[in-house]
MIMILO-390019 format. One line per field, with one value per residue: residue number from 1; z, y, x of N, C-alpha, C in turn. Coordinates in nm, 2 decimals. Atoms other than C-alpha are relative to their C-alpha. Layout:
<recs>
i: c(NUM:...)
n_pz: c(Z:...)
n_py: c(Y:...)
n_px: c(X:...)
ca_pz: c(Z:...)
ca_py: c(Y:...)
ca_px: c(X:...)
c_pz: c(Z:...)
c_py: c(Y:...)
c_px: c(X:...)
</recs>
This chain:
<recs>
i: c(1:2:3:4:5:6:7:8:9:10:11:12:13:14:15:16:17:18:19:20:21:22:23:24:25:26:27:28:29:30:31:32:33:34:35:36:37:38:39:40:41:42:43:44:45:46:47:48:49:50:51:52:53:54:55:56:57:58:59:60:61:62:63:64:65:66:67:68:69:70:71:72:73:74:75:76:77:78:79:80:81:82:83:84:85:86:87:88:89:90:91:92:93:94:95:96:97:98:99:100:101:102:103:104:105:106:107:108:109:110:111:112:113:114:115:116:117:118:119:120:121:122:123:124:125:126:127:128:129:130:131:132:133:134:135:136:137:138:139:140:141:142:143:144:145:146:147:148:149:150:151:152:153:154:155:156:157:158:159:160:161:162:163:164:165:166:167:168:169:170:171:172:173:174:175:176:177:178:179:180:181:182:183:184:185:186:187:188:189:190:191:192:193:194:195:196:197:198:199:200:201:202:203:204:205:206:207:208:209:210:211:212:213:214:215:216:217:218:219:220:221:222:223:224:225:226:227:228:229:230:231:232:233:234:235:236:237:238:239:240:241:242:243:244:245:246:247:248:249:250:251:252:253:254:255:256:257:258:259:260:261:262:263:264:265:266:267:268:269:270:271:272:273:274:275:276:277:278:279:280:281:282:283:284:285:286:287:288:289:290:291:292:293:294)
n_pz: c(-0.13:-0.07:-0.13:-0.03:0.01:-0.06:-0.06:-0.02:-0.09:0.07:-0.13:-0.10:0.10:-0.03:-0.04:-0.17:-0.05:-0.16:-0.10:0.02:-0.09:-0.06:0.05:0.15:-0.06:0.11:0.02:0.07:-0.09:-0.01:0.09:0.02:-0.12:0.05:0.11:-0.05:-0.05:0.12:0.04:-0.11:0.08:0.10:0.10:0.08:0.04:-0.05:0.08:-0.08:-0.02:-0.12:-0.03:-0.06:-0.14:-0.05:0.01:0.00:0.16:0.08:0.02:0.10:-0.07:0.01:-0.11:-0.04:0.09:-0.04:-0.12:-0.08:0.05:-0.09:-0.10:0.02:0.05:-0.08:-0.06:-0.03:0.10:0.13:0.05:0.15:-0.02:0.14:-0.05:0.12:0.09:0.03:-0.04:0.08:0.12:-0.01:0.07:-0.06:0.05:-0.03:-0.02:0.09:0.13:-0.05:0.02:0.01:-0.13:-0.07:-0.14:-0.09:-0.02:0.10:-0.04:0.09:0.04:0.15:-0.05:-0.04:-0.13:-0.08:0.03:-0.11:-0.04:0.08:0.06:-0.12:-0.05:0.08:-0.03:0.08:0.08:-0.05:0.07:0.10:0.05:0.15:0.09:-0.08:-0.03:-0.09:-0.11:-0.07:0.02:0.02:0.11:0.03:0.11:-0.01:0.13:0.05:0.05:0.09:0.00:-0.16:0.00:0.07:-0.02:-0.08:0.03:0.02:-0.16:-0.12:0.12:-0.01:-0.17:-0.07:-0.11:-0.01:0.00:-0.02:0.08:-0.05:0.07:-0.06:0.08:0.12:0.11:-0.06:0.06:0.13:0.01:-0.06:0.13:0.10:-0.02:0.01:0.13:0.02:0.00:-0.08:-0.11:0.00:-0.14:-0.16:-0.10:0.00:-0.12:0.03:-0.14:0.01:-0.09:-0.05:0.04:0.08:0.08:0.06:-0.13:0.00:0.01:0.05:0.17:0.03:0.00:0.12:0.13:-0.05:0.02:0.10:0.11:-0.02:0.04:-0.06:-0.14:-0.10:-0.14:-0.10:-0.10:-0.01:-0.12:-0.02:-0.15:-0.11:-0.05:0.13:-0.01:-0.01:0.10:0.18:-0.05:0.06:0.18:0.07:0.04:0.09:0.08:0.05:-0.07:-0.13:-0.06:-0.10:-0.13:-0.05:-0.10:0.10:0.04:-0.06:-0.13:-0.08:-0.01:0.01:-0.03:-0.11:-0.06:0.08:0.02:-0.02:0.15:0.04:-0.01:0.13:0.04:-0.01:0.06:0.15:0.02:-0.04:0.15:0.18:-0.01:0.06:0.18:0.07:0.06:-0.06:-0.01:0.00:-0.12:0.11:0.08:0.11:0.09:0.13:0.10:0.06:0.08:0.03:-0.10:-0.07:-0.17:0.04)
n_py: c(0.05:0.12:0.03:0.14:-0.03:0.12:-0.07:0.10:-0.11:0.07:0.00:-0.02:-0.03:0.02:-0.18:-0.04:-0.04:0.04:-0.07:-0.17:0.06:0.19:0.05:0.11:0.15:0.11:0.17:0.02:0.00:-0.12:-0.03:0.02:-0.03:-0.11:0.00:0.00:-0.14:-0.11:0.07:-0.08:-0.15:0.00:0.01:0.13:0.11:-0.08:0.03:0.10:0.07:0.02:-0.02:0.11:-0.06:-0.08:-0.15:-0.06:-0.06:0.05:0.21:0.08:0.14:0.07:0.07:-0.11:0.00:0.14:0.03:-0.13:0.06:0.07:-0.07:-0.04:0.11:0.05:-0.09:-0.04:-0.10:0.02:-0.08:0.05:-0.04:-0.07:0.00:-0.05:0.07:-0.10:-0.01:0.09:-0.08:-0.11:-0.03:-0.13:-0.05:-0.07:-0.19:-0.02:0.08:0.19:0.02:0.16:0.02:-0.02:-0.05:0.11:0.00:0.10:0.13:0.01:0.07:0.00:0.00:0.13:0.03:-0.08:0.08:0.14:0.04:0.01:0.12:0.06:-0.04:-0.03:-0.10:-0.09:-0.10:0.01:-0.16:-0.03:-0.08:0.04:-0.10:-0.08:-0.14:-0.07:0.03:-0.11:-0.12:0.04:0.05:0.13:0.05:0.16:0.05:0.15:0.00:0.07:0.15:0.08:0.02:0.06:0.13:0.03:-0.01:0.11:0.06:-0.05:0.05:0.15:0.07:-0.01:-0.09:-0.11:-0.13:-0.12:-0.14:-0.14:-0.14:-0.10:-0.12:0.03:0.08:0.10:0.07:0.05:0.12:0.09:0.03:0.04:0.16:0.08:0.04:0.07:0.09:0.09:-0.02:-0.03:-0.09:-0.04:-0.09:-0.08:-0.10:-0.12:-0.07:-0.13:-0.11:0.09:-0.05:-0.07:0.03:-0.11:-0.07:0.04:-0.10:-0.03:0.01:0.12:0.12:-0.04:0.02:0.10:0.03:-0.03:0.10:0.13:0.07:0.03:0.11:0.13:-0.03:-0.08:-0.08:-0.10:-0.05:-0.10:0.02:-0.14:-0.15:0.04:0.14:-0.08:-0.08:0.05:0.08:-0.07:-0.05:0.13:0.03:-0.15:0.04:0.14:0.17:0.05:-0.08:0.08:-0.07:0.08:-0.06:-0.04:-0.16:-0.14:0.03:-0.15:-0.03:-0.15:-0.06:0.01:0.16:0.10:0.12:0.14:0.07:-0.02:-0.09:-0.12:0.05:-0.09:-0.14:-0.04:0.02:-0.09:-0.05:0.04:0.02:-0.16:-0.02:0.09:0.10:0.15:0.09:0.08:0.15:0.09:0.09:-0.10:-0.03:0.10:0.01:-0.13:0.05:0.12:0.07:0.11:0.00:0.10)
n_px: c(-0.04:0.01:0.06:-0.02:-0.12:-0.10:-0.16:-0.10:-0.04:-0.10:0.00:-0.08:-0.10:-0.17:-0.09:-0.04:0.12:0.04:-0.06:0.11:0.13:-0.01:0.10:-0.03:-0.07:-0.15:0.01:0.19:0.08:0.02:0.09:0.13:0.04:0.06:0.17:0.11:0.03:0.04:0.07:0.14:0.01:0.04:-0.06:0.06:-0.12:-0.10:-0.16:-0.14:-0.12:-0.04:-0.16:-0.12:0.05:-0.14:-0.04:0.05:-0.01:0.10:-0.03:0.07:-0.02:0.15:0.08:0.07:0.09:0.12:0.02:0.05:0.05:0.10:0.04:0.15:0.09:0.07:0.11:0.08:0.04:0.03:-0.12:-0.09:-0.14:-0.09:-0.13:-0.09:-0.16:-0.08:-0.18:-0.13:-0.01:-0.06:-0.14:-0.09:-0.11:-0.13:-0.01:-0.08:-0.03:-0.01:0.13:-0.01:-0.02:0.19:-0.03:0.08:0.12:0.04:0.08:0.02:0.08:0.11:0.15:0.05:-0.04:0.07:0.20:-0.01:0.10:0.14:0.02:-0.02:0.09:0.09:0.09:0.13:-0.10:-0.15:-0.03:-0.11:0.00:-0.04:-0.10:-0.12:-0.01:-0.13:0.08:-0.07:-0.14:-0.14:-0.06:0.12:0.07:0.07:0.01:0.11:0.01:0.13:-0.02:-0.01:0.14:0.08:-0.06:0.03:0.19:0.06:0.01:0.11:0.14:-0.03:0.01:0.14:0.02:0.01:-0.12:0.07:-0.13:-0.06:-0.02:-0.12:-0.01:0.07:-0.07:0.02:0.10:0.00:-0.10:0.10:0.10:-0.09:0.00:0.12:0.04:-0.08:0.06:-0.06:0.04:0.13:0.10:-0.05:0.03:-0.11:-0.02:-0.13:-0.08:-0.03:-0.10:-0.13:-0.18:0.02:0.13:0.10:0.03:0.12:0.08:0.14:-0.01:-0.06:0.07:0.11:-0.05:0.00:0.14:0.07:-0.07:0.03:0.09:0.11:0.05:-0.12:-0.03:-0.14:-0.03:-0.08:-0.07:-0.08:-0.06:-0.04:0.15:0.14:0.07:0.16:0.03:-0.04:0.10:0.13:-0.04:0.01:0.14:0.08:-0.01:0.09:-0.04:-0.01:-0.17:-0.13:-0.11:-0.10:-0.10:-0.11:0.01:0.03:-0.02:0.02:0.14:-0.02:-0.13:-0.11:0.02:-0.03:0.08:0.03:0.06:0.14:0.05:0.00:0.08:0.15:0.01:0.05:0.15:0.13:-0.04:0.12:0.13:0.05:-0.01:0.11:-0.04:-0.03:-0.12:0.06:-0.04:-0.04:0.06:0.05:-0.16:-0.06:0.07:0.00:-0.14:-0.01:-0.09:0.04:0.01:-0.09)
ca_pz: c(-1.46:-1.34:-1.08:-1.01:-0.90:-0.83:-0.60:-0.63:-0.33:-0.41:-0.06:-0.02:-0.39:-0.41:-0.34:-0.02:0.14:0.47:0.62:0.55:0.76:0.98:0.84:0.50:0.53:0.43:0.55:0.38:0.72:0.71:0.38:0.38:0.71:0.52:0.22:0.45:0.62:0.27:0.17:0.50:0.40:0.11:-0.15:-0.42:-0.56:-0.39:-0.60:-0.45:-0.42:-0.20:-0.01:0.14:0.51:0.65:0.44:0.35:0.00:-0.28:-0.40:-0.66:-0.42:-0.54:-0.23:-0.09:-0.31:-0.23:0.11:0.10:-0.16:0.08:0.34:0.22:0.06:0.35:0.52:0.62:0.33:-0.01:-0.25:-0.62:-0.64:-0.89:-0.83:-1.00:-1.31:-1.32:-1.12:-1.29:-1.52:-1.35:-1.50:-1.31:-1.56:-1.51:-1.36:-1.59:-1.88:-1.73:-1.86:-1.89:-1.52:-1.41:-1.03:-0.78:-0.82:-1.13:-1.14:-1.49:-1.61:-1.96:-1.96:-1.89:-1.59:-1.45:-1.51:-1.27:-1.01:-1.22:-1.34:-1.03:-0.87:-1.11:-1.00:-1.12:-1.26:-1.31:-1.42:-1.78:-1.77:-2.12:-2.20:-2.10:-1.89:-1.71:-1.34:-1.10:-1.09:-1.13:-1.38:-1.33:-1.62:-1.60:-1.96:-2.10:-2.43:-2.77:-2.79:-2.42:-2.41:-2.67:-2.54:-2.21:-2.31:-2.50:-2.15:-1.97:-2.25:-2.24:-1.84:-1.85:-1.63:-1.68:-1.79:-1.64:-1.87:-1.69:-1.86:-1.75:-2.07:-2.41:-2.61:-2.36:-2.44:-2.82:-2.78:-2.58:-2.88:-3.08:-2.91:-2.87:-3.22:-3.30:-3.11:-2.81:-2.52:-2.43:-2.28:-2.07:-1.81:-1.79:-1.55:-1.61:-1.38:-1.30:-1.15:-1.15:-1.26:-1.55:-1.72:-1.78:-1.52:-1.29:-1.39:-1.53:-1.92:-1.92:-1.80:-2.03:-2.32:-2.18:-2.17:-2.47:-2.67:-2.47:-2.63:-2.68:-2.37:-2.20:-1.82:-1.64:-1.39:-1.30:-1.02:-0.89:-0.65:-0.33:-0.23:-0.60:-0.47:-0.42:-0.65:-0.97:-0.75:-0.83:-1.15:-1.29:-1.16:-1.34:-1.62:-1.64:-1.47:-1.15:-0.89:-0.71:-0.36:-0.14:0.04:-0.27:-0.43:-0.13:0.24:0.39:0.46:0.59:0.61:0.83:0.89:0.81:0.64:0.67:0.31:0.49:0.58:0.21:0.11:0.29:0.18:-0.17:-0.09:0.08:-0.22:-0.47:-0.23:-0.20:-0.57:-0.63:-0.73:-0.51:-0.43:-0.61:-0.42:-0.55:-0.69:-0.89:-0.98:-1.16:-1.32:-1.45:-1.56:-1.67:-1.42:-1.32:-0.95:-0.92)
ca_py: c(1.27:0.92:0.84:0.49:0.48:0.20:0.34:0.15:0.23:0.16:0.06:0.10:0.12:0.09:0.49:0.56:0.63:0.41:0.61:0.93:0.75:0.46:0.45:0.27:-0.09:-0.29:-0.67:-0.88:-0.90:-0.51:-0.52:-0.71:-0.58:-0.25:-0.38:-0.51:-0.18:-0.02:-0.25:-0.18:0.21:0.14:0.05:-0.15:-0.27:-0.27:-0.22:-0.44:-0.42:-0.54:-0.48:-0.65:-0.65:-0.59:-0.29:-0.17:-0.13:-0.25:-0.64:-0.88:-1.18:-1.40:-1.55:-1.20:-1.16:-1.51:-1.46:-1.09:-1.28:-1.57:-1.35:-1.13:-1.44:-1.55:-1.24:-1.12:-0.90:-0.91:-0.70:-0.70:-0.76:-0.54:-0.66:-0.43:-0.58:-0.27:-0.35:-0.46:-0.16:0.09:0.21:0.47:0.61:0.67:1.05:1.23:1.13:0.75:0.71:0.31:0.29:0.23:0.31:0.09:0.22:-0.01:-0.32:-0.40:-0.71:-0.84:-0.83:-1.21:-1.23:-0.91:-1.10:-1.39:-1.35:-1.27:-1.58:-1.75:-1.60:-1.51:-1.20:-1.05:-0.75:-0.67:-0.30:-0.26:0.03:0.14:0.37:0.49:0.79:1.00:0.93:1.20:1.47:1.30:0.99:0.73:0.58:0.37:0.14:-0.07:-0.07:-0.13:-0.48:-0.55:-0.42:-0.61:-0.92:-0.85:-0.76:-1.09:-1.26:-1.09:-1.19:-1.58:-1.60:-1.46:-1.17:-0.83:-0.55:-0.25:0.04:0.31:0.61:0.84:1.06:1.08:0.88:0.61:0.61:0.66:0.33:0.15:0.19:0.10:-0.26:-0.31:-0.23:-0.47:-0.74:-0.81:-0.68:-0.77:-0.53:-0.38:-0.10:0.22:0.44:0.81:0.88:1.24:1.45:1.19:1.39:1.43:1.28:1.45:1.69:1.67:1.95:1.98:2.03:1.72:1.47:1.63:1.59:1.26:1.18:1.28:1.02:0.74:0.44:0.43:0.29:0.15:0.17:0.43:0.59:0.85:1.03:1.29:1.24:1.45:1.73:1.66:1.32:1.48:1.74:1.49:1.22:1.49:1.58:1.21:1.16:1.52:1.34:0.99:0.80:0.61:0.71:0.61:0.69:0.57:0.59:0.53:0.84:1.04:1.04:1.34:1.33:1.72:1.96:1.83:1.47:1.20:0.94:0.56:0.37:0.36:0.71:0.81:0.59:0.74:1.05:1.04:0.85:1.14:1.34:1.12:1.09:1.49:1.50:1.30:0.99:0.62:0.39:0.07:-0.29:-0.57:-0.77:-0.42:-0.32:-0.69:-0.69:-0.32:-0.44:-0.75:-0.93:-1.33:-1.35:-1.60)
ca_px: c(-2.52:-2.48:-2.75:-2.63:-2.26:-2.00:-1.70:-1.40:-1.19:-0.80:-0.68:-0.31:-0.10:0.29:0.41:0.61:0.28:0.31:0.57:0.34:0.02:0.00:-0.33:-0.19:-0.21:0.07:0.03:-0.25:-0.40:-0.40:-0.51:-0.78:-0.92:-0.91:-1.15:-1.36:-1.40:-1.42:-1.69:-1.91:-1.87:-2.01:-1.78:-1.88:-1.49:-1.19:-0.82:-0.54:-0.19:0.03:0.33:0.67:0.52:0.90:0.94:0.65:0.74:0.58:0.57:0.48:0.49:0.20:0.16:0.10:-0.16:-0.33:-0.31:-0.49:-0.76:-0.83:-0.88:-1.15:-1.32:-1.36:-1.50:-1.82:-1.89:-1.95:-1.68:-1.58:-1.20:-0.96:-0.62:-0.35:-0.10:0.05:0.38:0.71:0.68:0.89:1.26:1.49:1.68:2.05:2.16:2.30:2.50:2.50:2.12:2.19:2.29:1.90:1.87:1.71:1.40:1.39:1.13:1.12:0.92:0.75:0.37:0.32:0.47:0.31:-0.02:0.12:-0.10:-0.36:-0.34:-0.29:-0.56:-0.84:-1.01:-1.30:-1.15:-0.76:-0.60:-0.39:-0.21:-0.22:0.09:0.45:0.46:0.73:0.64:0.71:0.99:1.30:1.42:1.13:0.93:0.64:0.67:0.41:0.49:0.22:0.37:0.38:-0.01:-0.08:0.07:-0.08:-0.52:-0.49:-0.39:-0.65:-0.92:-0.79:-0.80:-1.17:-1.10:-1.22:-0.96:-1.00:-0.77:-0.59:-0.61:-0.26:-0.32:-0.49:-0.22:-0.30:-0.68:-0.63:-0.40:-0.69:-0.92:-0.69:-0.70:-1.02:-1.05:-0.79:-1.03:-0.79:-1.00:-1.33:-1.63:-1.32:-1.38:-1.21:-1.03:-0.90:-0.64:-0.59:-0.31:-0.03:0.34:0.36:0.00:-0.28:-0.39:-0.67:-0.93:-1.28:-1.17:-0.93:-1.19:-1.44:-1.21:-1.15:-1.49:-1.60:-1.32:-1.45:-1.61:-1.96:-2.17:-1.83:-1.84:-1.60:-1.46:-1.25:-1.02:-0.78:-0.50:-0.41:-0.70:-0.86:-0.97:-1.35:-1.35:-1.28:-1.53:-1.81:-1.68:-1.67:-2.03:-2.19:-1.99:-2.18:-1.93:-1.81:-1.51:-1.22:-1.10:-0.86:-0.54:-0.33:-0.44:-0.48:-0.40:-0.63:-0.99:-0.96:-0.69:-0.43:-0.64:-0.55:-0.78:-0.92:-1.02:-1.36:-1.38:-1.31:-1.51:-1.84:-1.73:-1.74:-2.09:-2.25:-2.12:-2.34:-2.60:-2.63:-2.59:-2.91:-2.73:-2.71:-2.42:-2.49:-2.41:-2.17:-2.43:-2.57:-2.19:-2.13:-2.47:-2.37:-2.00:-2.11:-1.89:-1.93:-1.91:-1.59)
c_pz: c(0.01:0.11:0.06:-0.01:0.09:0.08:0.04:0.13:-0.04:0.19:0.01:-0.15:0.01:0.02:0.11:0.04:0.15:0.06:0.02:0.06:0.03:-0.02:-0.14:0.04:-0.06:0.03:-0.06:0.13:-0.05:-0.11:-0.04:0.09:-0.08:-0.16:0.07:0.07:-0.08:-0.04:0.13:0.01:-0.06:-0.12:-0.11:-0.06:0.10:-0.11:0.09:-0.06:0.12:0.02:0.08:0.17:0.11:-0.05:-0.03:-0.15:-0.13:-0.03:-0.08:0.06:-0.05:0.11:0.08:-0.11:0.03:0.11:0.03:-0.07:0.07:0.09:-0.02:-0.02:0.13:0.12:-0.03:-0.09:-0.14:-0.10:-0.13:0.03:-0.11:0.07:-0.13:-0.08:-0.05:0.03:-0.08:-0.13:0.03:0.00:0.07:-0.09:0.09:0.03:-0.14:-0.13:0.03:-0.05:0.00:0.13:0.05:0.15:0.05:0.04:-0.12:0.03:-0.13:-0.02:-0.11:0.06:0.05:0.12:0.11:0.04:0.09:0.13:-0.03:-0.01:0.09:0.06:-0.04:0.03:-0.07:-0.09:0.04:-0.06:-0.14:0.01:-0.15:-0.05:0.13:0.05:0.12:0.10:0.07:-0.06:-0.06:-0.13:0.00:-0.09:0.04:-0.18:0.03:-0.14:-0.12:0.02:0.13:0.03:-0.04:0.04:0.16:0.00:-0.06:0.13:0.07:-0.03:0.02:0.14:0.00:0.11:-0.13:-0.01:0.03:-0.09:0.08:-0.09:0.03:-0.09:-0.10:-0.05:0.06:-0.04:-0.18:-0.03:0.06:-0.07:-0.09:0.02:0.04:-0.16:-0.09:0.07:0.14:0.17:-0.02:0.10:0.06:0.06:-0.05:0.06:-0.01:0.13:-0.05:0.07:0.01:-0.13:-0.07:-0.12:0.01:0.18:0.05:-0.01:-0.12:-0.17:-0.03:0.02:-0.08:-0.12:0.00:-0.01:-0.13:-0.11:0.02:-0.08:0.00:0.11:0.05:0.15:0.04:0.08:0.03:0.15:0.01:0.08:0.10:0.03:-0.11:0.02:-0.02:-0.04:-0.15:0.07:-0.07:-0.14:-0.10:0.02:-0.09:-0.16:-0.07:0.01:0.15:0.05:0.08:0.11:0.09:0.08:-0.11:-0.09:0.11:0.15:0.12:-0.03:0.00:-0.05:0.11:0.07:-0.10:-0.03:0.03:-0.16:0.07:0.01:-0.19:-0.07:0.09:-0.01:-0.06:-0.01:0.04:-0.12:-0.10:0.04:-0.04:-0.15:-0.03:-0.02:0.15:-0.05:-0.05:0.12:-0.06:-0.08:-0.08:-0.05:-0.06:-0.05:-0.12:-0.09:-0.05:0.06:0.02:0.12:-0.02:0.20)
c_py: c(-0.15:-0.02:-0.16:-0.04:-0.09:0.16:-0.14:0.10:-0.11:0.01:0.00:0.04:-0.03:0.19:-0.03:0.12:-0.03:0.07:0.12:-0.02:-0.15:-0.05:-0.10:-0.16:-0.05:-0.14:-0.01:-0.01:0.14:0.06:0.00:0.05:0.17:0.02:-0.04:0.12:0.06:-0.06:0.01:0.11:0.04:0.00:-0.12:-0.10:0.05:-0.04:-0.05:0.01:-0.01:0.05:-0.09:0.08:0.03:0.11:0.11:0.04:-0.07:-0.14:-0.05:-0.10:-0.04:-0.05:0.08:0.04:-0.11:0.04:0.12:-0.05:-0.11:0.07:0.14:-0.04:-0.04:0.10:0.01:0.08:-0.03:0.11:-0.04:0.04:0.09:-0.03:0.11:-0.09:0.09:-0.01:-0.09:0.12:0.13:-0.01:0.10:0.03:0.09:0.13:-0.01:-0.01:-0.17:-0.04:-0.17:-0.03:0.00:0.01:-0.08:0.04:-0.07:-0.17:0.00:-0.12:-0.02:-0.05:-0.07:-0.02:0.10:-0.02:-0.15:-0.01:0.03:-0.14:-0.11:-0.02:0.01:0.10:0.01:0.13:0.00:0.14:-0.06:0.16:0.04:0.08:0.04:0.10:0.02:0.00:0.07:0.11:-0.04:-0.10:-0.11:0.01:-0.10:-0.02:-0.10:0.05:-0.02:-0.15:-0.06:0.02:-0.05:-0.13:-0.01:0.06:-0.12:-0.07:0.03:-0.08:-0.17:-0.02:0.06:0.12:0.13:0.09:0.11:0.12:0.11:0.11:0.09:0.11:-0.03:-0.07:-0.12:-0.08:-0.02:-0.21:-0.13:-0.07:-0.03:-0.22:-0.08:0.01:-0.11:-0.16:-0.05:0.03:-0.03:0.07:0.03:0.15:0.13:0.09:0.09:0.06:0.11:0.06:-0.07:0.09:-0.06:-0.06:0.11:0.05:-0.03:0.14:-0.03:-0.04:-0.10:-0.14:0.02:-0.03:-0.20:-0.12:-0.02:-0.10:-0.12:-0.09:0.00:-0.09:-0.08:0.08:0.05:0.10:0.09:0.07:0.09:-0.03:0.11:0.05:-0.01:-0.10:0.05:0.05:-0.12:-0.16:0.07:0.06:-0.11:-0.05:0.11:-0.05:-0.13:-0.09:-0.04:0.08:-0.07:0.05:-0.09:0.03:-0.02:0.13:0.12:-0.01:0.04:-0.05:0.14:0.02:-0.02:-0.15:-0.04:-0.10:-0.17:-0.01:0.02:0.15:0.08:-0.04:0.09:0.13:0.02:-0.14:0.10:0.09:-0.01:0.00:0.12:0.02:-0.06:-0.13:-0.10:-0.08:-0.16:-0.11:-0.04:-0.02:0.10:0.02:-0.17:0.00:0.18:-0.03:-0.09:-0.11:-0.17:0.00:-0.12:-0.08)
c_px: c(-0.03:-0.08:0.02:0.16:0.08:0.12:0.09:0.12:0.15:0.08:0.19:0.13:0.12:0.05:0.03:-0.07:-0.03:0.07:-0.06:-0.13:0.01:-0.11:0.02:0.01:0.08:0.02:-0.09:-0.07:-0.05:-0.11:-0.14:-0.11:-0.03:-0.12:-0.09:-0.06:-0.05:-0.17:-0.14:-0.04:-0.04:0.06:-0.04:0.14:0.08:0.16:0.09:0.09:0.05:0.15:0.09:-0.02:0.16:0.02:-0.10:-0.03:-0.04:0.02:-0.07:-0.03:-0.16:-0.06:-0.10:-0.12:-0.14:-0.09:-0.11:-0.17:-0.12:-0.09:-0.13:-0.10:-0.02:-0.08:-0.14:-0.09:0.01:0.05:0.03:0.15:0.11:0.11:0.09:0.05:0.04:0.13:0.07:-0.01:0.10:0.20:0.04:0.07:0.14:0.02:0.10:0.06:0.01:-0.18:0.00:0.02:-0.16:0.04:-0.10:-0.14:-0.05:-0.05:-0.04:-0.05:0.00:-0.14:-0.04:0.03:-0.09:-0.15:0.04:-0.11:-0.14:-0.08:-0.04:-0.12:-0.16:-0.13:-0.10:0.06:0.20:0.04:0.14:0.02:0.07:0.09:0.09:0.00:0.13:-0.09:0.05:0.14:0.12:-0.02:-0.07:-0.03:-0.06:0.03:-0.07:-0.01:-0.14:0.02:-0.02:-0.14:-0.07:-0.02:-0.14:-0.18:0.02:0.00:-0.11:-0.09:-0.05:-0.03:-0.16:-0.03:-0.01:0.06:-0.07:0.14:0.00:0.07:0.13:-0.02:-0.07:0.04:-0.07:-0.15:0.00:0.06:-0.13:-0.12:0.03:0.01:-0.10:-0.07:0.07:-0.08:0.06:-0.06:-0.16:-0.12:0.13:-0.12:0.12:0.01:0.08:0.02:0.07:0.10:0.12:0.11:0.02:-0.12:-0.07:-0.05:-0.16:-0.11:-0.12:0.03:0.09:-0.08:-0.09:0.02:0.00:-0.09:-0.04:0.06:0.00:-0.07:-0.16:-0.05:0.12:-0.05:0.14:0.02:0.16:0.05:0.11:0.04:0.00:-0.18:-0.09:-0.06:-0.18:-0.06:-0.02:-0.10:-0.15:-0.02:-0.04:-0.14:-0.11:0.06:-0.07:0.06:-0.02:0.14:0.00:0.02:0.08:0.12:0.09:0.01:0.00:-0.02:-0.09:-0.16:-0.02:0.10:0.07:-0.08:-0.01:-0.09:0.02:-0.04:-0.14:-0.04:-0.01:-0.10:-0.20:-0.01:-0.02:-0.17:-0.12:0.01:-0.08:-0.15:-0.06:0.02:-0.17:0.05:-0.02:0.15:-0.06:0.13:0.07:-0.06:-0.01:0.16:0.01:-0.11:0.05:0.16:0.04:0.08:-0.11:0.06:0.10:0.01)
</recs>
């Protein structure tokens, strides 16, 4: 078991999630208003993305990004940042026999660019996800090729930030140790994500396995969307890692209520406290992930 436990709380994601709770924030006012919230709860990081504050729907806008950045820097509280570089990866494949016809749910990218406000910006930590997966029900695809991962851990390495690896399935971690053996990542982080259509599911013997093919001594954490948010929070600490919660994974504090980022957040802290375990601070989460304070 973990008795010393970072919680990163992921505050808003790109899914059509805001029209499903008016608790999602979606300006950077909104956003940042809800890491600071997370962060008085007791969160130790918060994940950022942003969205297009007229629609609500997801966005690369670097400015949005600045703007959600400034605005917690200059808050009242003290917060490690994870911004995603996951968007610009998603393909609709064509219905039917038209498979070339992509569908407007396509936001295709190359790695370098998806790393723009990375770059821009210069967080403390940033997310690679490391492998292609079928993304829900229908004809999405996230892609991040070997070559486009490869392209995009030496970027991270060069700007000095912190990779954090998103696990979606095995292949994904075999491929991650594959590029830290290869030299292009340094000290990353790592985060197995559980229950997302069609990756690896979220239950007990998948994180275990999971677990058990990680790196020696790396720092990581783990999570389950929906209803498993809590279950795979207590799972990942009995494991010897850290966990995620949030409103991009998961909308529902009860059955039939609706959550806040901070309420999830002091949820999965009474969780670790009743477990035996503590929530560490910023300062303890970057001495633990080796992080420079930026």
């Amino acid at each position: 078991m973990n008795h010393d436990v970072i919680i990163t709380c992921a505050l808003t994601g790109a899914g059509d999630t805001a029209s499903k709770s008016h608790l999602v924030p979606v300006t950077p006012k909104q956003i940042a208003e809800s890491a600071v919230e997370a962060a008085k709860a007791g969160a130790t990081v918060v994940h950022c993305h942003v969205r297009d504050p007229q629609t609500g729907r997801f966005s690369r806008d670097v400015a949005l990004y600045r703007e959600v950045m400034e605005r917690i820097r200059e808050a009242d509280v003290d917060i490690i940042v994870n911004l995603t570089a996951g968007m610009g990866g998603d393909l609709e494949i064509g219905p039917g026999e038209t498979p070339l016809e992509f569908g407007p749910g396509t936001d295709l990218i190359g790695p370098l660019e998806r790393l723009a406000h990375v770059e821009a910006l210069l967080p403390e930590i940033c997310t690679l996800d490391c492998g292609t997966l079928n993304f829900g029900d229908g004809n999405s695809i996230y892609v991040s090729t070997p070559a486009q991962l490869r392209a995009g851990a030496k970027r991270i390495t060069e700007l000095g930030v912190k990779a954090e690896l998103e696990i979606f399935d095995t292949g994904h971690l075999w491929f991650a140790k594959q590029m830290i053996k290869e030299g292009l990542l340094d000290d990353p982080l790592f985060q197995l994500c559980l229950g997302i259509p069609w990756g690896a599911p979220a239950d007990t013997t998948t994180m275990k396995a999971m677990v058990d093919n990680l790196p020696a001594n790396v720092t990581w954490a783990g999570f389950g969307i929906g209803r498993m948010q809590m279950p795979m929070a207590a799972q990942a600490v009995l494991l010897g890692g850290n966990v995620r919660v949030g409103l991009e994974d998961n909308l529902y504090l009860d059955r039939g209520v609706l959550a806040s980022n901070g309420q999830l957040v002091e949820r999965a802290a009474e969780i670790i406290t009743r477990m035996g375990g503590r929530v560490l601070s910023p300062a303890e989460g970057r001495e633990k992930m080796n992080l420079k304070r930026r």
